[in-house]
N, C-alpha and C positions, 0 to 999 in steps of 0.2 A: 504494500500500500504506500502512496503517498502519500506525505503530509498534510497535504489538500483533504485527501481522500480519508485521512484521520481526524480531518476535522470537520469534515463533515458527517459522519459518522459519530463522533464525539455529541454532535447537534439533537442528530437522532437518537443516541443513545438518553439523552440527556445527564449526563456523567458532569463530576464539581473535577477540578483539577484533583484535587483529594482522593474523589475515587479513581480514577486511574491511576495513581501514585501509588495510590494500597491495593488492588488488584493487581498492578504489574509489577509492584517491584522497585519501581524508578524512583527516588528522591524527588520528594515535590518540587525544588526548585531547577532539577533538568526537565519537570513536564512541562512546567512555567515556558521554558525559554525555549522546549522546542515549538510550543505550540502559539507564541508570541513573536515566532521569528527570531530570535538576538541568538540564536543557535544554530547557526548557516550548515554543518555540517554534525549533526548528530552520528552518534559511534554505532555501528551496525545491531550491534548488542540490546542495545538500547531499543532501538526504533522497531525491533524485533519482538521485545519484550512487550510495546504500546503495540504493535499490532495483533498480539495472541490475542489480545482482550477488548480490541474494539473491529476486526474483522467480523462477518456475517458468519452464524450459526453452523451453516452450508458447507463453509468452507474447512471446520476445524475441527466437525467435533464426533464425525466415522472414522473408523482405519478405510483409507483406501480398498477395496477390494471389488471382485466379478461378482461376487456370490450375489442368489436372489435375492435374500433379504435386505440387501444393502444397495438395491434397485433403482428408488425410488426417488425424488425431488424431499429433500426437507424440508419437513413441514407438510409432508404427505402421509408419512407413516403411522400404522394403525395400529391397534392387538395383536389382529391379525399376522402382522410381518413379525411385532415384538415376539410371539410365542414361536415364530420360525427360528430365533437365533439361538445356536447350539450354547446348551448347558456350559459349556467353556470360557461363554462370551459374555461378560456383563456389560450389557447396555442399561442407559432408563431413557423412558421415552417422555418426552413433553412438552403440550401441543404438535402432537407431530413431528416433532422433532427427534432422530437419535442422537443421545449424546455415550459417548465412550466410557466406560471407567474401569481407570487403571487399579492394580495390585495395592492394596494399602500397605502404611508402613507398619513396622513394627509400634510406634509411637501411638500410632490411630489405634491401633487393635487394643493396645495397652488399657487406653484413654475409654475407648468407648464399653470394655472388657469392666472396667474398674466403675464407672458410673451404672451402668447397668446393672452390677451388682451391689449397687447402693439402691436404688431403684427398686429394685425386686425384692430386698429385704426389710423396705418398707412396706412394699404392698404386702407382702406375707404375714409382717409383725403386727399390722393393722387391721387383716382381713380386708383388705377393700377389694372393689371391684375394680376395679384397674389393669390391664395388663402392660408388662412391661414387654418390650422385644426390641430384640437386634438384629442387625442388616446379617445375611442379607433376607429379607422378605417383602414384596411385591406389594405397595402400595395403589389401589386404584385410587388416586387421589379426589377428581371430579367425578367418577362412576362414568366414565364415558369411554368411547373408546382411543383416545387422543394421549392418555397421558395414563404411565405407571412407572411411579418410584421407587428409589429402595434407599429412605433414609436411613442414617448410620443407628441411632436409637428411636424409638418411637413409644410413647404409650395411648394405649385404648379405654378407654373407660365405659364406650358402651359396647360390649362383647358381642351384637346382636352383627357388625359391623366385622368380625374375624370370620371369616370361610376359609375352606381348607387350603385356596389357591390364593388368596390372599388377603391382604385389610380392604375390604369395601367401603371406600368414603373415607372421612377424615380425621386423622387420630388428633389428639387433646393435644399431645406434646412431642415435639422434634427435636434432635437434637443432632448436627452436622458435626464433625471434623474436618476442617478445611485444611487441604494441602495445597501446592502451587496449580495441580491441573484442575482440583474440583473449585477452585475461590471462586473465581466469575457467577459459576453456575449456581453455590451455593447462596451465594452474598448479594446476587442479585436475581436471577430467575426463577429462582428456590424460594426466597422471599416472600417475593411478590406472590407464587404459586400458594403457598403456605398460607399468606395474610388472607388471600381472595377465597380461598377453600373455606376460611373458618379455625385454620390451628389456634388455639387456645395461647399456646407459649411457645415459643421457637430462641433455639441456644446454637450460638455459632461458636465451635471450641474453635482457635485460631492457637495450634503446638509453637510456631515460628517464634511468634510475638507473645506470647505467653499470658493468651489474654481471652474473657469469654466474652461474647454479646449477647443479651440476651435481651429478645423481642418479648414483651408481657402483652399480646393483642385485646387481652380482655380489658384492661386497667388503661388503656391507651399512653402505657407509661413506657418508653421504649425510644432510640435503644439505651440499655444500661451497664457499662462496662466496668467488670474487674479486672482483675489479673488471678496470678493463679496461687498469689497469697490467702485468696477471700474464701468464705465459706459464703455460697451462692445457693439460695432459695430457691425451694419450687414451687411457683405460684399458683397453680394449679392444684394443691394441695397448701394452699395458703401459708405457703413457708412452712410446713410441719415437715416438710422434710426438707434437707439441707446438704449440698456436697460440696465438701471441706478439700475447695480445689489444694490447699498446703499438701494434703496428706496424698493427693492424687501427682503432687509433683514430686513430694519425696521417691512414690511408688516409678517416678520413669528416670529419675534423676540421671539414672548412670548411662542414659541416652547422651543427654545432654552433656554430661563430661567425656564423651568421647568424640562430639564433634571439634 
């Protein structure tokens, strides 16, 4: 892409300089100046980095390949094609759209391994009706045939909504790990998909930056950011239950002392 063509695009997206700076990477003050001109030659790295995250859908986010399922114009694909792609292959589909996903890390599995089972030993100590679950499991998010997820945690509260092949309709609470290839999708199309469905509360764990976000959509209180000092409320159970991100960083620490 051109510059031009990043900034137009930038238009349509309707993106602050800020969010491009934190979706790609780039230090706010080279998005500044490339996108104000006083940057005549931007580093290839760079301009590489603004374009993973402000290119069209189309372009970025299948593997290349012949096969049938991966046919079709994005923004066309149905169930239909979703249930063709082999067991080996994580896709999620939305609006139409496939998007790819890679191998989590160790870090993620840690992360979503250790909240989950804060989660679940709440709803057991309490008796609630609640169900807790972990990716991967096949989200029908609008009950249509356009879009199915596989957020990283999720809980259900009305059980009438779990069928065998998947969650039908909308769970209460998400909960994302963002790494470098899922941020875009999760931080901004996940979002929005999330807010407009009806999720109750939506947590964006960010490993990088050591920090969680969390959407409260009921309380219109949002968003609200810790680090991973904080013991972090879940509103959805009106803060009775509580994950003591300290204790979840103790638990991956020795990650982080080996990069």
């Amino acid at each position: 892409m051109t510059i031009q063509e990043m900034k137009e695009r930038k238009r349509e997206l309707g993106y602050t300089y800020a969010q491009i700076a934190d979706l790609s990477g780039v230090p706010l003050g080279t998005v500044q100046k490339i996108f104000n001109g006083s940057t005549a030659s931007p580093r290839y790295d760079t301009l590489r980095a603004l374009e993973q995250i402000l290119r069209e859908p189309s372009e970025t986010l299948i593997r290349e390949a012949s096969t049938p399922y991966l046919a079709k114009e994005q923004g066309k694909y149905t169930l239909e094609d979703y249930y063709k792609i082999p067991d080996d292959t994580r896709m999620e589909l939305i609006d139409g759209v496939l998007y790819d996903m890679t191998a989590p890390t160790s870090s993620h599995q840690l992360i979503t391994g250790f909240i989950y089972a804060q989660l679940f030993n709440h709803v057991t100590d309490n008796k609630g009706p609640c169900l807790p679950m972990i990716s991967p499991v096949d989200v029908q998010l609008d009950c249509d045939d356009k879009t199915m997820v596989e957020p990283d945690i999720l809980v259900v509260c009305d059980r009438s909504k779990v069928i065998d092949r998947c969650v039908y309709g909308t769970p209460d609470f998400i909960i994302e790990v963002l790494s470098k290839s899922t941020k875009k999708k999760d931080a901004v199309i996940k979002l929005n998909k999330y807010m407009n469905a009806g999720v109750r509360e939506y947590w964006m764990i960010d490993p990088m930056k050591e920090k969680v976000i969390v959407y409260d959509f009921e309380h219109d209180d949002y968003p609200v950011l810790y680090g991973f000092d904080a013991n972090v409320p879940v509103q959805i159970w009106d803060g009775k239950c509580v994950i003591d991100f300290q204790e979840l960083y103790e638990h991956i620490r020795f990650l982080y002392e080996k990069s």
